[in-house]
C-alpha positions in Angstrom: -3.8 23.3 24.9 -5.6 20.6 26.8 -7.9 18.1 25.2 -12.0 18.6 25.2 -14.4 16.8 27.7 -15.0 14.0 24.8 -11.6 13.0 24.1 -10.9 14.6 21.1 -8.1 16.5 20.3 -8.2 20.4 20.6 -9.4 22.6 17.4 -6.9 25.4 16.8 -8.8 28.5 16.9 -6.3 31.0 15.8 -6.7 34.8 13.6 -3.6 33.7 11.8 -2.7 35.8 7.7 -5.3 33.0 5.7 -8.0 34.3 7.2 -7.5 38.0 6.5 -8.4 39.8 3.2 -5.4 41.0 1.7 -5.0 43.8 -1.1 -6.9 46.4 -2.0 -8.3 43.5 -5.3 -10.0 41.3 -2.8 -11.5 44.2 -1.0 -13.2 45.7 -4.2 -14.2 42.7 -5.6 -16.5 41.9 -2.3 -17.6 45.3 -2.5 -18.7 45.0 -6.2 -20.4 41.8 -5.5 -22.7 43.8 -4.6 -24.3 41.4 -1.6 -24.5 43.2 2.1 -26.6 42.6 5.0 -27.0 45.7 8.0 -26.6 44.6 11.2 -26.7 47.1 13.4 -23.6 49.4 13.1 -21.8 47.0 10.7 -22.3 46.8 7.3 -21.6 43.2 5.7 -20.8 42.8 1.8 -20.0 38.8 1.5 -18.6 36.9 -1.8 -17.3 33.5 -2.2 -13.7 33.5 -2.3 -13.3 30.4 -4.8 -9.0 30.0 -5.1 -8.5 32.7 -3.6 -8.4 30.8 -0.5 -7.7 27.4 1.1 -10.9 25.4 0.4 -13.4 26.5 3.4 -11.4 29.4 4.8 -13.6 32.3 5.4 -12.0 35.3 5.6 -12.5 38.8 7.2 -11.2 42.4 5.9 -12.6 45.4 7.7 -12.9 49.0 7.0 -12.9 51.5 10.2 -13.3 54.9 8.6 -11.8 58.7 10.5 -15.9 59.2 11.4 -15.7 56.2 13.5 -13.1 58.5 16.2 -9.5 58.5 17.0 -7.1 56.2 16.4 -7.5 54.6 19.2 -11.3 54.3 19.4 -11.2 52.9 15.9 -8.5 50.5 16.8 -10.4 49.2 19.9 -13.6 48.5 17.4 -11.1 46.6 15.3 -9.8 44.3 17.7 -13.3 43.5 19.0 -14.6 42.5 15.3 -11.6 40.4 15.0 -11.8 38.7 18.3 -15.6 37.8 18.1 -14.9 36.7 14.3 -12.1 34.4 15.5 -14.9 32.8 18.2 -16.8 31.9 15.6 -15.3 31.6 13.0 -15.7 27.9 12.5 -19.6 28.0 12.9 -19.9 30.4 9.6 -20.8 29.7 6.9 -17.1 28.6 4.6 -15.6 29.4 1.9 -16.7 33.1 2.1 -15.1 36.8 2.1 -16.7 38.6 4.5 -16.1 42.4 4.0 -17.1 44.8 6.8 -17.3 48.3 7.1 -17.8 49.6 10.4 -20.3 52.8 10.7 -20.1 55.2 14.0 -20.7 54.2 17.2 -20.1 53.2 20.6 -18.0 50.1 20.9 -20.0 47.3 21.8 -19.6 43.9 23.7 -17.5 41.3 22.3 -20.4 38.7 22.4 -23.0 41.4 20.8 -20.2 41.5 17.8 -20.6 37.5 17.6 -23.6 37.8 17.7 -24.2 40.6 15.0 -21.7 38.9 12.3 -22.9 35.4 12.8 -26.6 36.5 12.2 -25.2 38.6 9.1 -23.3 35.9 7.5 -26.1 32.9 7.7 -28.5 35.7 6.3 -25.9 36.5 3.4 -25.2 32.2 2.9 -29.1 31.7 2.4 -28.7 34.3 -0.3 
């Protein structure tokens, strides 16, 4: 990795196990906390992970259900959610779990998948 324009060193910017929900326990409890934004064909349900997590970690679990398509469509819509979270992942908001189910649709652009989860996140921080 090479260093940024100003000199300082490089930020790691990697999808790596901390940052994925794990077990079917973290996914209901986002889900029962009750607190979900719409944007667009994603639906958001966010909760503060407290312990669960390393202190300002926000983690991502997803839920891509048969209705979205085949295997393979549903796979493609995974690995662009995952790819525009890891992009942005250090501008969101920290410390939550960010829980998102995926309704049908055409994939979309990476960027418009950015652009869809940062503006659902900051909505569900003010809250």
């Amino acid at each position: 990795m090479e260093p940024s324009p100003d000199g300082a060193p490089p930020r790691r910017n990697r999808f790596g196990a901390r940052f994925r929900m794990h077990g079917a326990a973290a996914f209901e409890r986002a889900h029962e906390a009750r607190v979900r934004r719409r944007a667009g064909p994603l639906l958001v349900y966010a909760r503060p992970n407290g312990d669960l997590a390393r202190p300002g970690d926000t983690r991502l679990g997803l839920s891509v259900s048969r209705r979205c398509g085949h295997a393979v469509h549903r796979h493609r819509l995974k690995r662009r959610i995952r790819e525009a979270f890891r992009t942005i992942r250090l501008d969101l908001p920290t410390g939550y779990d960010l829980f998102v189910v995926v309704h049908p649709h055409d994939p979309l652009p990476v960027a418009e998948y950015r652009r869809l989860l940062a503006h659902a996140a900051r909505e569900l921080d003010r809250r």
